[in-house]
N, CA, C and O atoms as a printed pandas DataFrame, in Angstrom:
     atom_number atom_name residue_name chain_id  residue_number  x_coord  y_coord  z_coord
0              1         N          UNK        A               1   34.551  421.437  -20.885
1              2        CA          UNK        A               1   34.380  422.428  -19.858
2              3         C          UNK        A               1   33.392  423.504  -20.310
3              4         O          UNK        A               1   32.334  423.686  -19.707
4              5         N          UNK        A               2   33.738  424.182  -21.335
5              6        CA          UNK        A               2   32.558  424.978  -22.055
6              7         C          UNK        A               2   31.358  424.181  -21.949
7              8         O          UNK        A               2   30.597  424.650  -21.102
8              9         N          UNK        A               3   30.866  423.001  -22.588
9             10        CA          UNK        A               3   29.665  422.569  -22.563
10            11         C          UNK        A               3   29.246  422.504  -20.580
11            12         O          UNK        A               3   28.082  422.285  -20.245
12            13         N          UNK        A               4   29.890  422.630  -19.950
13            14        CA          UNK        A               4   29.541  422.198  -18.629
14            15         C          UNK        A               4   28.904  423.419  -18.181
15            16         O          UNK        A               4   27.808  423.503  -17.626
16            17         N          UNK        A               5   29.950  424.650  -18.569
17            18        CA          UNK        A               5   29.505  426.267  -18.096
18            19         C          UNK        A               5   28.186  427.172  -18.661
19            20         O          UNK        A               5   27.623  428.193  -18.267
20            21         N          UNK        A               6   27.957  426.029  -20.059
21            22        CA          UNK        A               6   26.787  426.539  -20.682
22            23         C          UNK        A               6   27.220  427.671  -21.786
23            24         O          UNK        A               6   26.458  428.609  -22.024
24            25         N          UNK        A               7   28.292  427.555  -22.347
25            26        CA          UNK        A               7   29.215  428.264  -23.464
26            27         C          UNK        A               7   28.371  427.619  -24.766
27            28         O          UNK        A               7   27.708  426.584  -24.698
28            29         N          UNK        A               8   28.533  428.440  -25.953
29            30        CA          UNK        A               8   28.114  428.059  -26.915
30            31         C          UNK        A               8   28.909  427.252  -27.800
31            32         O          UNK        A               8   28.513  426.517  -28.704
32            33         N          UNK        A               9   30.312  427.532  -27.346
33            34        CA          UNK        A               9   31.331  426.727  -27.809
34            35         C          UNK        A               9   31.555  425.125  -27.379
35            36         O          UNK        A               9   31.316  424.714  -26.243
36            37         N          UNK        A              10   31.988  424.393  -28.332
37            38        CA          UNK        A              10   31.740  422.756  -27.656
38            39         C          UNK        A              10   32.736  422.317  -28.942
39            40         O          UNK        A              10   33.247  422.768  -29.967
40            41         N          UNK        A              11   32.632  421.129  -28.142
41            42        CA          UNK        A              11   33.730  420.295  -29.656
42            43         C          UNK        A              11   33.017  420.039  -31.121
43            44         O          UNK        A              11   33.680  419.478  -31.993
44            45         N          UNK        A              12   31.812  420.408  -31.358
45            46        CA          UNK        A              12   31.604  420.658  -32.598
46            47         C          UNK        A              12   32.042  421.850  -33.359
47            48         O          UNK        A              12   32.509  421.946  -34.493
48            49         N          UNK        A              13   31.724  422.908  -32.276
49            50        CA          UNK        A              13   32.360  424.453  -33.189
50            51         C          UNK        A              13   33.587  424.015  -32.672
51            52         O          UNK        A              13   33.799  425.227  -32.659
52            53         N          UNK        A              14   34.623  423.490  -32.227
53            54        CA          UNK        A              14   35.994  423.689  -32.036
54            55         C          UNK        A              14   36.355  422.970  -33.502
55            56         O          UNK        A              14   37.277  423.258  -34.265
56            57         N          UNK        A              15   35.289  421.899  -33.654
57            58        CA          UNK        A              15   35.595  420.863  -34.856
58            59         C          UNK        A              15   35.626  421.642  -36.486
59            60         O          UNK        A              15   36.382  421.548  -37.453
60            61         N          UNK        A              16   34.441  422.394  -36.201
61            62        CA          UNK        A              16   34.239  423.171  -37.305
62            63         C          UNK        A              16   35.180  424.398  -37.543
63            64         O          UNK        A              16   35.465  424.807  -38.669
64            65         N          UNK        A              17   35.734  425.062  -36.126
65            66        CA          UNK        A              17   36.574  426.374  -36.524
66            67         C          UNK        A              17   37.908  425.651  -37.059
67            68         O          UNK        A              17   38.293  426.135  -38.123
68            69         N          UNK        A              18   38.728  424.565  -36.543
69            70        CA          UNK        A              18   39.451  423.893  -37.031
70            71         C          UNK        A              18   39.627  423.362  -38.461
71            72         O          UNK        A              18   40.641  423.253  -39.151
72            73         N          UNK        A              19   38.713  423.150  -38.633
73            74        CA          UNK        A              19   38.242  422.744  -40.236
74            75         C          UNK        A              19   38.269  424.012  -41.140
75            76         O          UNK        A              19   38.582  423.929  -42.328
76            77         N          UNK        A              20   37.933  425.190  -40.544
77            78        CA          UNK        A              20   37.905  426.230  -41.419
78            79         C          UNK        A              20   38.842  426.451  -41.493
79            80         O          UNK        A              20   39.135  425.897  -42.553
80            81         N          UNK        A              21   40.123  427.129  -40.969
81            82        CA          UNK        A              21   41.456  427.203  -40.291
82            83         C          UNK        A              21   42.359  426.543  -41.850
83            84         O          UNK        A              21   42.824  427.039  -42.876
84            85         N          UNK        A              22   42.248  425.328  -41.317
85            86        CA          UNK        A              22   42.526  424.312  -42.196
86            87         C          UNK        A              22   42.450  424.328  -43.495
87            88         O          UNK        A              22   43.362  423.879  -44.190
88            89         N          UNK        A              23   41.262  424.889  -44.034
89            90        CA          UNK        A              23   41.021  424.596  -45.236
90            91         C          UNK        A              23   41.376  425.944  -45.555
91            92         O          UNK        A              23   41.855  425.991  -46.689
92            93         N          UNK        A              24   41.325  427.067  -44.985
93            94        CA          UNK        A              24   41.858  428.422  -45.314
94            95         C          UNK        A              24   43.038  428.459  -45.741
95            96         O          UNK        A              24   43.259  428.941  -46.852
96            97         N          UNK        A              25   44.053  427.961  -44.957
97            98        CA          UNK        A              25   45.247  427.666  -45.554
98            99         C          UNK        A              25   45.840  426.745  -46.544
99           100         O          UNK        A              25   46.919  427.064  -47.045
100          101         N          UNK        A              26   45.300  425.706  -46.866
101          102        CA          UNK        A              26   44.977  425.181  -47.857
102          103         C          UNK        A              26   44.402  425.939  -48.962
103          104         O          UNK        A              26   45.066  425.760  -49.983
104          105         N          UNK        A              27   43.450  426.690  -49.123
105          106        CA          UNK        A              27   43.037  427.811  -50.060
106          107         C          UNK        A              27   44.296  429.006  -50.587
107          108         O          UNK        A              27   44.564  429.469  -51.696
108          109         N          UNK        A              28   44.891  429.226  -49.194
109          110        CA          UNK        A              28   46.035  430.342  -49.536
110          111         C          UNK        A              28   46.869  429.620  -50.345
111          112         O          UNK        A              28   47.093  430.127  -51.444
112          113         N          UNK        A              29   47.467  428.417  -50.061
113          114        CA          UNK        A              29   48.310  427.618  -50.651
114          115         C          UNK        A              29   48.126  427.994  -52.126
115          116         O          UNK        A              29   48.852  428.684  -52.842
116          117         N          UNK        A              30   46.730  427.237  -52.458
117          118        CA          UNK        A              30   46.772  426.690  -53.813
118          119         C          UNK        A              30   46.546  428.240  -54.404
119          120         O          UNK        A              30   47.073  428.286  -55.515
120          121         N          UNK        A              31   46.003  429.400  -54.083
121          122        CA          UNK        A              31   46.014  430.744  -54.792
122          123         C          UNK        A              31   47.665  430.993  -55.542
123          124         O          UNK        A              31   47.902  431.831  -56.413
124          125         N          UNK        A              32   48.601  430.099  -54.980
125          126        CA          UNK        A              32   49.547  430.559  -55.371
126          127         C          UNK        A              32   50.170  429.504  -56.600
127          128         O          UNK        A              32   50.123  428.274  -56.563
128          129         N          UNK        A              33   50.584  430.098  -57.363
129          130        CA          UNK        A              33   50.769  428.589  -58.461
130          131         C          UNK        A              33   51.809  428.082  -58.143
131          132         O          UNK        A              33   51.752  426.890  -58.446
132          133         N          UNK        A              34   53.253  428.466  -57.446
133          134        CA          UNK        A              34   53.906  427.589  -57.079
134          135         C          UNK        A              34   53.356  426.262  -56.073
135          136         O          UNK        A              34   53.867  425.143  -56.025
136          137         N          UNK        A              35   52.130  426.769  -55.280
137          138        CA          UNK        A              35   51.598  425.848  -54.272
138          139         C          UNK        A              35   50.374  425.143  -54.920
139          140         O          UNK        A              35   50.017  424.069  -54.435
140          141         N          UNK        A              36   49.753  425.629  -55.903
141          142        CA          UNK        A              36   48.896  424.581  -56.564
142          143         C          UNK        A              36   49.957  423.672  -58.030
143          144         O          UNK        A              36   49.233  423.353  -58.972
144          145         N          UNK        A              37   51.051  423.402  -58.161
145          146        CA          UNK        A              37   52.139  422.910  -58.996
146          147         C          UNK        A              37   52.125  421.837  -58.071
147          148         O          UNK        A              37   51.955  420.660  -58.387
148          149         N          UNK        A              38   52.320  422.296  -56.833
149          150        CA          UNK        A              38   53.135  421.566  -56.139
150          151         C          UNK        A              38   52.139  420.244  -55.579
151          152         O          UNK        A              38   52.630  419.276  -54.998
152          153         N          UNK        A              39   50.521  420.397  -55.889
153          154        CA          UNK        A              39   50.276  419.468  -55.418
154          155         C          UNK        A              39   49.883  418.193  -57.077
155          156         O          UNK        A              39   49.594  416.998  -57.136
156          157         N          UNK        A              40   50.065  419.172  -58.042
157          158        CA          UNK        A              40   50.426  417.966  -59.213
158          159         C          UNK        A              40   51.196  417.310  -59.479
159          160         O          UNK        A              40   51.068  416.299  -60.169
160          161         N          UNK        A              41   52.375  417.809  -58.901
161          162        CA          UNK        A              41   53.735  416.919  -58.546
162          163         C          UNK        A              41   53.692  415.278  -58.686
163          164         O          UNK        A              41   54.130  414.536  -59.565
164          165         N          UNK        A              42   52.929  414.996  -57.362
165          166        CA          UNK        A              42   52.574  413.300  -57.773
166          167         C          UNK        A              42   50.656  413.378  -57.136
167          168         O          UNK        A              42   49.995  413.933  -56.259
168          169         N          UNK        A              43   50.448  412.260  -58.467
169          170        CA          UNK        A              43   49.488  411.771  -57.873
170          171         C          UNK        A              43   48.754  411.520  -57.021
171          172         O          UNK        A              43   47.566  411.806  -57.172
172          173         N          UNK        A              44   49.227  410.867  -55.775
173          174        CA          UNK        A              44   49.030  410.648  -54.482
174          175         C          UNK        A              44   48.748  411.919  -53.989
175          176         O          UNK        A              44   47.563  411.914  -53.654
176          177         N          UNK        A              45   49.478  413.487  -53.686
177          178        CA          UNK        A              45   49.128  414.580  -53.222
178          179         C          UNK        A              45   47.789  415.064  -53.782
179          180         O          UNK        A              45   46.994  415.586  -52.999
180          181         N          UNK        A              46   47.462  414.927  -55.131
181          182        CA          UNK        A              46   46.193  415.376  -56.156
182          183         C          UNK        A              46   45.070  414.752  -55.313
183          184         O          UNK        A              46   44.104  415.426  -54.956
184          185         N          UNK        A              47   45.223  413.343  -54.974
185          186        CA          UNK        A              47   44.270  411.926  -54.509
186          187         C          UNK        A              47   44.295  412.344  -53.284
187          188         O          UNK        A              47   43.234  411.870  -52.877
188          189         N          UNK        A              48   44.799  412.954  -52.313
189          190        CA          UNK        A              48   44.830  412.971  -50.792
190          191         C          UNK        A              48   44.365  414.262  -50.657
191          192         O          UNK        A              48   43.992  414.422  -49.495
192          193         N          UNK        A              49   44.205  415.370  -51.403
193          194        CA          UNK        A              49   43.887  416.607  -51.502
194          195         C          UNK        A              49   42.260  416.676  -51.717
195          196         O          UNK        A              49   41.403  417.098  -50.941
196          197         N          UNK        A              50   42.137  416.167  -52.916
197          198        CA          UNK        A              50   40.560  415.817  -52.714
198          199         C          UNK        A              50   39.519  414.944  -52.568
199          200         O          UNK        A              50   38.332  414.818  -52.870
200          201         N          UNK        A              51   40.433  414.374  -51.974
201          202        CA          UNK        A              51   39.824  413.184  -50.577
202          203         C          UNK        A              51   38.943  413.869  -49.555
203          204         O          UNK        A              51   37.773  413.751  -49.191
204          205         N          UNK        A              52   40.362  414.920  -49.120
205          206        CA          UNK        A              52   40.163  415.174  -47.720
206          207         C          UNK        A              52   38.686  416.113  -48.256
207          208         O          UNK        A              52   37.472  415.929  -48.167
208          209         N          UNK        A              53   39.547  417.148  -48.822
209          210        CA          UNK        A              53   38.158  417.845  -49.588
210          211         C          UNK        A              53   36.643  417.323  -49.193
211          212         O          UNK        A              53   35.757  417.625  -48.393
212          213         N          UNK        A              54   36.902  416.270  -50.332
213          214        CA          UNK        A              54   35.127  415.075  -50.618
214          215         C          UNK        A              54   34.825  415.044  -49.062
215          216         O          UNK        A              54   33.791  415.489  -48.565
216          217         N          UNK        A              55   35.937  414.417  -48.312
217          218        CA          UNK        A              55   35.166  414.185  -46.932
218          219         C          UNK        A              55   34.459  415.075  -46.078
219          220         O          UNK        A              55   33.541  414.776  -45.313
220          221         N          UNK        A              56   35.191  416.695  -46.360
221          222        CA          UNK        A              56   34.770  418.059  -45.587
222          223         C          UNK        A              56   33.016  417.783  -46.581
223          224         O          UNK        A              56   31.901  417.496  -46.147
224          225         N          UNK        A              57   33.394  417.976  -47.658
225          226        CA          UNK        A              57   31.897  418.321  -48.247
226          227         C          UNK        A              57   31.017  417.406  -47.750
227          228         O          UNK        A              57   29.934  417.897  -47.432
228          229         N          UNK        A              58   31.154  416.050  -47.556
229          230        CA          UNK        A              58   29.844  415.028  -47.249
230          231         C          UNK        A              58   29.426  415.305  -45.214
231          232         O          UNK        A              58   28.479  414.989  -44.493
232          233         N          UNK        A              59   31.011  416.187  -44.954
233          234        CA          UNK        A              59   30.478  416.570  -43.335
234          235         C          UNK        A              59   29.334  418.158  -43.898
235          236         O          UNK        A              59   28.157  418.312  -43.574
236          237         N          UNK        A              60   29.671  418.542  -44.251
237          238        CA          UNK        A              60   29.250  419.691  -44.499
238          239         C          UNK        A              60   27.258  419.545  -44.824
239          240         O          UNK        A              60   26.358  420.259  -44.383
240          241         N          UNK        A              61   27.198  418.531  -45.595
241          242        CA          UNK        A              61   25.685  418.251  -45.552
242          243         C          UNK        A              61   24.864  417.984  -44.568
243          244         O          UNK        A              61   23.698  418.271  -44.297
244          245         N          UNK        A              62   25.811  417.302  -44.030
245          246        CA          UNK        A              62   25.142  417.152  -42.482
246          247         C          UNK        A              62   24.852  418.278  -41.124
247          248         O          UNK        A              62   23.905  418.491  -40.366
248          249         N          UNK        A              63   26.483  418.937  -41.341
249          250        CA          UNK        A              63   26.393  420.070  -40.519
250          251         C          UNK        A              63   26.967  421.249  -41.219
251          252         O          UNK        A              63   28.162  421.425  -41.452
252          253         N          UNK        A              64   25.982  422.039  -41.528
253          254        CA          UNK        A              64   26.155  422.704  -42.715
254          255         C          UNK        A              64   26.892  424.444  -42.316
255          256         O          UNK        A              64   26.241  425.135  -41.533
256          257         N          UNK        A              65   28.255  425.038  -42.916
257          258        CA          UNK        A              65   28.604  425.954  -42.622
258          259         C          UNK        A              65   29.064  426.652  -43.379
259          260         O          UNK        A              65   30.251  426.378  -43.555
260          261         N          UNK        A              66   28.639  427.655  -44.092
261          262        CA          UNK        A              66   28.728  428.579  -45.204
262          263         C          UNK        A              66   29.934  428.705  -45.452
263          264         O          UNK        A              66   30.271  428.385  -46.592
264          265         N          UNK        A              67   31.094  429.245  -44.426
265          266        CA          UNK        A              67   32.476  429.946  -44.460
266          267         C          UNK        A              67   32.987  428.795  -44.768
267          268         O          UNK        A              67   33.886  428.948  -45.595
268          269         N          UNK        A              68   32.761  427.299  -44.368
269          270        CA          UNK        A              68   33.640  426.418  -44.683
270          271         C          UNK        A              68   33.458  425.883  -46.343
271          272         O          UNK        A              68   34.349  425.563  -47.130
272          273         N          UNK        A              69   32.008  425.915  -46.546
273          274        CA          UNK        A              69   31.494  425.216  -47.577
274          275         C          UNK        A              69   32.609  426.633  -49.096
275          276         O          UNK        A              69   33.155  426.494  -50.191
276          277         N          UNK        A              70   32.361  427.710  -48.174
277          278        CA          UNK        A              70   32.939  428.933  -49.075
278          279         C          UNK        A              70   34.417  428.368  -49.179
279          280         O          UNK        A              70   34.749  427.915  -50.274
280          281         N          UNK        A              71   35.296  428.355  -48.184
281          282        CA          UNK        A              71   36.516  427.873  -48.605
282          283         C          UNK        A              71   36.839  426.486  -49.364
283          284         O          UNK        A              71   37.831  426.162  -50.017
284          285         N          UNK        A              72   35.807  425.869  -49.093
285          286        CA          UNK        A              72   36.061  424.176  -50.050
286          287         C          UNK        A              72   35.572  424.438  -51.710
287          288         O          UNK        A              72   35.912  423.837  -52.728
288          289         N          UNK        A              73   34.836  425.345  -51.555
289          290        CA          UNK        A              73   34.354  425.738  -53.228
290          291         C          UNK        A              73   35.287  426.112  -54.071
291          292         O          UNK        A              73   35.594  425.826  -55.228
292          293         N          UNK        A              74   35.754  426.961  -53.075
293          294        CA          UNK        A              74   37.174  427.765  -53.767
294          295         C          UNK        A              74   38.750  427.324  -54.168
295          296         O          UNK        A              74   39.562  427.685  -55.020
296          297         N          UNK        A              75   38.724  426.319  -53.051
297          298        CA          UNK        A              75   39.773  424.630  -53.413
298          299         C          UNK        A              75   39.491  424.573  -54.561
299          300         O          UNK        A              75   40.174  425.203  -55.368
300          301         N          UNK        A              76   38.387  423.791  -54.987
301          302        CA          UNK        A              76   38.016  423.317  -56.092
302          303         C          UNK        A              76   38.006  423.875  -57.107
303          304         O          UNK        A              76   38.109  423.262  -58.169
304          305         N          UNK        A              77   37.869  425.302  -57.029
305          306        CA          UNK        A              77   37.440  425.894  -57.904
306          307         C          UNK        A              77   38.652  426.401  -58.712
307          308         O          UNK        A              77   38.633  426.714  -59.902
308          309         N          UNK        A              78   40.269  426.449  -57.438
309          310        CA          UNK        A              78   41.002  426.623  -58.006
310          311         C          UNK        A              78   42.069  425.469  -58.711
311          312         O          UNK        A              78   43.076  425.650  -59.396
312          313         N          UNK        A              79   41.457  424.301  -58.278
313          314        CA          UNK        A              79   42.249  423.250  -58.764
314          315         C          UNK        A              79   41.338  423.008  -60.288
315          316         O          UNK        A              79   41.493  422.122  -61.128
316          317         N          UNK        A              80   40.499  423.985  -60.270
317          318        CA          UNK        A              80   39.888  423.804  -61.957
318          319         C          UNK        A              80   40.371  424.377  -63.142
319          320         O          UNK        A              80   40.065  424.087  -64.299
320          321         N          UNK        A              81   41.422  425.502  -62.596
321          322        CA          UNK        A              81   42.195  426.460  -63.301
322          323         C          UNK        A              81   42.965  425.656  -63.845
323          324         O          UNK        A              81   43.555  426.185  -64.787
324          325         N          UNK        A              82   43.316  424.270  -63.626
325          326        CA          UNK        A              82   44.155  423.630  -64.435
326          327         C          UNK        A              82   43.696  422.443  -65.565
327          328         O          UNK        A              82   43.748  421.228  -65.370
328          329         N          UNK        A              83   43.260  423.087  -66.725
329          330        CA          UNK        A              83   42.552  421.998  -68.037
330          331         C          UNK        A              83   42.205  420.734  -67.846
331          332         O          UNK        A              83   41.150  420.103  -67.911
332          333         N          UNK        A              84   43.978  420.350  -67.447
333          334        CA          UNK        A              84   44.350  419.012  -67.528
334          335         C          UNK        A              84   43.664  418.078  -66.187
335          336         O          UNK        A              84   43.316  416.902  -66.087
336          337         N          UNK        A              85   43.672  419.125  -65.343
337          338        CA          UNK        A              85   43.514  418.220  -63.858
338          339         C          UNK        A              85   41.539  418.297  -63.866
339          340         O          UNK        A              85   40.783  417.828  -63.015
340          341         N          UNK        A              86   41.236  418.931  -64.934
341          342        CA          UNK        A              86   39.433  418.899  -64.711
342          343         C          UNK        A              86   38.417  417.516  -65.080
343          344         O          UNK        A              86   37.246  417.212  -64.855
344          345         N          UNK        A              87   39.800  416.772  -65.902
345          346        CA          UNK        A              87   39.357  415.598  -66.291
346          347         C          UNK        A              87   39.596  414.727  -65.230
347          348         O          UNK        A              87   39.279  413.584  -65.561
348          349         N          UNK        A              88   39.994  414.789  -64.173
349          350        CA          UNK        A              88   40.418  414.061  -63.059
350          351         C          UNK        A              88   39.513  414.898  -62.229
351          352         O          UNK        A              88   38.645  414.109  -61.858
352          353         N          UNK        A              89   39.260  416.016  -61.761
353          354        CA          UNK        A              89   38.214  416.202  -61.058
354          355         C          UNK        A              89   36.807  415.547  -61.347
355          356         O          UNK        A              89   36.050  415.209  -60.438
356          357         N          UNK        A              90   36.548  415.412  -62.554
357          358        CA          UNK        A              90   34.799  414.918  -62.841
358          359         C          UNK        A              90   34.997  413.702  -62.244
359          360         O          UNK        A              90   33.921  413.144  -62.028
360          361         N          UNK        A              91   35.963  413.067  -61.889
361          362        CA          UNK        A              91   35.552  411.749  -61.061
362          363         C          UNK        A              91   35.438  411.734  -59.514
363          364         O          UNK        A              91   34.971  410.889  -58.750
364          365         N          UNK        A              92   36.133  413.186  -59.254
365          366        CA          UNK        A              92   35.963  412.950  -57.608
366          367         C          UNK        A              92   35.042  414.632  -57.133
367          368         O          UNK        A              92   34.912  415.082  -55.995
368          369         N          UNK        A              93   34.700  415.046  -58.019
369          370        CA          UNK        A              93   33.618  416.207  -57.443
370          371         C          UNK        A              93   33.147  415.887  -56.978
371          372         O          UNK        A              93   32.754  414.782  -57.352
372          373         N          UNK        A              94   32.647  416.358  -55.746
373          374        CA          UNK        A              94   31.312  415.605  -55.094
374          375         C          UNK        A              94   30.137  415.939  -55.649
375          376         O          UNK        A              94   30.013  417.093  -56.060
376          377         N          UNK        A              95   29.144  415.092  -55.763
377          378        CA          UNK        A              95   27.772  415.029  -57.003
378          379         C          UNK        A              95   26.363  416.384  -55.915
379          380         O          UNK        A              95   25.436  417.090  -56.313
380          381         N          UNK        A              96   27.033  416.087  -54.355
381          382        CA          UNK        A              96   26.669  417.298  -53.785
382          383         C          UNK        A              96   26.709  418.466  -54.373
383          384         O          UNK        A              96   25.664  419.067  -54.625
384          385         N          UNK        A              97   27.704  418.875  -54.625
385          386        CA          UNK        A              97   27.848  420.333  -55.522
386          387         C          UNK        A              97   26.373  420.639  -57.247
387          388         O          UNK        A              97   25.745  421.613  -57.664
388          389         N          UNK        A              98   26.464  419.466  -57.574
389          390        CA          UNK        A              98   25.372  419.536  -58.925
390          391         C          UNK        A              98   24.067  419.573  -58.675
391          392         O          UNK        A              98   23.223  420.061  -59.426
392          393         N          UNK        A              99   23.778  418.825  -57.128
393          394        CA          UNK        A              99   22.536  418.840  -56.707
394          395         C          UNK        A              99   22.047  420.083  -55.817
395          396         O          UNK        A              99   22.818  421.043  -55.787
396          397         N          UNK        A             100   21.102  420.154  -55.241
397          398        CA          UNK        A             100   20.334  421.251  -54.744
398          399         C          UNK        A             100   20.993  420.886  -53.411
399          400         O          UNK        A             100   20.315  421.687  -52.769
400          401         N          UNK        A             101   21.777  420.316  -52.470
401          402        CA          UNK        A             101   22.210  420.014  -51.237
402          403         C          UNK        A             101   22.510  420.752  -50.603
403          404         O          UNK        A             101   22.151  420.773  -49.426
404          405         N          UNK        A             102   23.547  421.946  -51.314
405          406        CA          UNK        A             102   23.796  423.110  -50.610
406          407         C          UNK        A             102   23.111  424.528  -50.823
407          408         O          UNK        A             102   23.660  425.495  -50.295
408          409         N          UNK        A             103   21.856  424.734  -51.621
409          410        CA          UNK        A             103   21.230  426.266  -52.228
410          411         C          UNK        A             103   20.887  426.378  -50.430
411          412         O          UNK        A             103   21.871  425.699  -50.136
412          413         N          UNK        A             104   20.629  426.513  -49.865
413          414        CA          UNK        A             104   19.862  426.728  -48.411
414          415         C          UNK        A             104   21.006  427.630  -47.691
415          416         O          UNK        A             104   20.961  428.784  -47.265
416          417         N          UNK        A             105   22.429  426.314  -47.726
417          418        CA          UNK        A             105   23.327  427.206  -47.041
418          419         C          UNK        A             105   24.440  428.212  -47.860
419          420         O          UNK        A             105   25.181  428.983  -47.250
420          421         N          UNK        A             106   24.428  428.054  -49.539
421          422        CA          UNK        A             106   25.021  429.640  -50.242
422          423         C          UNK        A             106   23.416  430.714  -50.169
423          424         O          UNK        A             106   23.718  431.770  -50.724
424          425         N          UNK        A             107   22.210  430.765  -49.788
425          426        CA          UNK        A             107   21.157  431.649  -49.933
426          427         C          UNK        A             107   22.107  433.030  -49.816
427          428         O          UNK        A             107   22.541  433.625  -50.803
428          429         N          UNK        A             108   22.277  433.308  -48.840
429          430        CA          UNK        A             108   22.828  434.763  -48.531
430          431         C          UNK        A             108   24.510  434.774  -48.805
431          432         O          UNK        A             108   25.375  435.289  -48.097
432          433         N          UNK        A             109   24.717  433.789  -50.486
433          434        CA          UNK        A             109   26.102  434.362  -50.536
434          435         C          UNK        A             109   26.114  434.384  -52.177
435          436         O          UNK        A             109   26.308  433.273  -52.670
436          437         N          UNK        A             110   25.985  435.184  -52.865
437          438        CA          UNK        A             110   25.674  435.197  -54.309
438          439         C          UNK        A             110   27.106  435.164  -54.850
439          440         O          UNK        A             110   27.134  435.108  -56.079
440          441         N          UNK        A             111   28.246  435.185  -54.278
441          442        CA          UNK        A             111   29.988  435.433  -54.399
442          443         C          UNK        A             111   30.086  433.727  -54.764
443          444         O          UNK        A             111   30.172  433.293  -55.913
444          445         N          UNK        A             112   30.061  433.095  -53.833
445          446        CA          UNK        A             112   30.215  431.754  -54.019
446          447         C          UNK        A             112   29.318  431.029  -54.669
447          448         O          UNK        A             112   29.655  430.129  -55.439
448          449         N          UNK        A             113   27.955  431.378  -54.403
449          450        CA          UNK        A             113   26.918  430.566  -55.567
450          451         C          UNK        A             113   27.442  430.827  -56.543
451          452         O          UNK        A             113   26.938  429.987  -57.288
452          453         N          UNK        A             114   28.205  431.465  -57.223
453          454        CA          UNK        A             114   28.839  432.248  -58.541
454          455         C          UNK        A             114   29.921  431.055  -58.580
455          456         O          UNK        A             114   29.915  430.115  -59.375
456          457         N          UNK        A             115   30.644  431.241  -57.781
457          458        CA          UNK        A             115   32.017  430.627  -57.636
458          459         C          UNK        A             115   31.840  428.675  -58.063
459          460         O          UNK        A             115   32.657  427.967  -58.652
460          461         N          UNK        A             116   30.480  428.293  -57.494
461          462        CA          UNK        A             116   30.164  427.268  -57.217
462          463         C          UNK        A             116   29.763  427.002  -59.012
463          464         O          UNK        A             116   30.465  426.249  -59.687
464          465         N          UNK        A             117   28.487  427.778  -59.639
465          466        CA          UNK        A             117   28.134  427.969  -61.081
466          467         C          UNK        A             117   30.061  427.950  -61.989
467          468         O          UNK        A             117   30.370  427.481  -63.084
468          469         N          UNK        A             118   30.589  428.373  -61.364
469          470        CA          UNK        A             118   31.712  428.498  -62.471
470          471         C          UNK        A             118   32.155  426.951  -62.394
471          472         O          UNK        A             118   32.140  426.221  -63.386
472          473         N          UNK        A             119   32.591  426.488  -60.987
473          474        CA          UNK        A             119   32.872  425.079  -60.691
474          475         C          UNK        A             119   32.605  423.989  -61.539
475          476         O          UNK        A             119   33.304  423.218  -62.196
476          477         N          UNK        A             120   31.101  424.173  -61.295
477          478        CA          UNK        A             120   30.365  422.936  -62.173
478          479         C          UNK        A             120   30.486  422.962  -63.895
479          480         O          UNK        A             120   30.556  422.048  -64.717
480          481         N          UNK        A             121   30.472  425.038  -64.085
481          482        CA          UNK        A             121   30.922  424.778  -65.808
482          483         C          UNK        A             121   31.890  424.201  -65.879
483          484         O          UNK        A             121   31.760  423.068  -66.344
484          485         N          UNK        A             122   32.888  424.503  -65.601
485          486        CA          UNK        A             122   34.620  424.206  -65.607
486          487         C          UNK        A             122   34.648  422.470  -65.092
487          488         O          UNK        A             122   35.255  421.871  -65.980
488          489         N          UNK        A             123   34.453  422.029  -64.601
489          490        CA          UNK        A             123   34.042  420.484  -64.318
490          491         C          UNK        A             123   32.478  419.830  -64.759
491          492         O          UNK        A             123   31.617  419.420  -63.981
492          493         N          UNK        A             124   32.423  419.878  -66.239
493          494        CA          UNK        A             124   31.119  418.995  -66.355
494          495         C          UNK        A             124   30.952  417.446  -66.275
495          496         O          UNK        A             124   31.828  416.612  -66.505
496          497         N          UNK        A             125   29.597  417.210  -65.888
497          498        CA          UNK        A             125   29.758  415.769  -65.289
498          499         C          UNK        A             125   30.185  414.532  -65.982
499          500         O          UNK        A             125   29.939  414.646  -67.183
500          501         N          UNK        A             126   30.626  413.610  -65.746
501          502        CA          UNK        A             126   31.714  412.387  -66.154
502          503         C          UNK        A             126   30.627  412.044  -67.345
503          504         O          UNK        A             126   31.194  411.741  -68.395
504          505         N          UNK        A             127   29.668  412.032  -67.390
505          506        CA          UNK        A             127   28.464  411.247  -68.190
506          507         C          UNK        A             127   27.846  412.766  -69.064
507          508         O          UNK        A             127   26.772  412.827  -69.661
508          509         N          UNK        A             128   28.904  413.944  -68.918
509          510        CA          UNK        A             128   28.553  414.491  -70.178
510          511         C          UNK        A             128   29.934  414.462  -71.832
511          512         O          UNK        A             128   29.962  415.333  -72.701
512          513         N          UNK        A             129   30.513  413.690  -71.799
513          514        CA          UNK        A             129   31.557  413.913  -72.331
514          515         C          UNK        A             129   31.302  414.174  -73.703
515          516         O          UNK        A             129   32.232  414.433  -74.466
């Protein structure tokens, strides 16, 4: 209906505010260590967590959105706080993050380009061991 009235809103930004939403709370979660524990619990939650993740990031190249790309950094960034689980991240980081894929859309955010630089220290790549 929006796309009919000539609204700027359409099922892509509904797709994308949803996604942010989403991953926001997911972010609140894991800020908390009872809620980032809880997804080391089993395996399967660790594996389905940054799945979903990987999949936001490979949408994100395509249709690229700072606030979201900001909250998925910060997932990551806090599931890096844990030693043990960084050796299991270098296999599912997305290789997006090491490459130049996203400098265009952190330009005007030096908080998360930061956030993103800590990421990649704290997770170095599988083939630097």
């Amino acid at each position: 209906m929006d796309l009919l009235l000539g609204n700027k809103r359409g099922p892509m930004r509904e797709c994308n505010l949803a996604a942010e939403v989403a991953t926001f709370i997911v972010q609140k979660i894991m800020l908390h260590d009872m809620g980032l524990n809880y997804i080391f619990t089993k395996p399967e939650l660790f594996v389905n967590v940054t799945g979903v993740l990987g999949t936001v990031v490979q949408y994100l190249a395509k249709q690229p959105s700072p606030r979201l790309l900001k909250y998925i950094i910060r997932c990551y960034l806090r599931l890096s706080d844990n030693p043990s689980i960084c050796d299991a991240l270098r296999t599912c980081l997305p290789e997006m993050f090491r490459d130049s894929t996203f400098n265009s859309c952190l330009h005007d955010d030096p908080t998360t380009k930061r956030c993103l630089q800590l990421l990649i220290h704290n997770v170095p790549a599988a083939d630097n061991n």
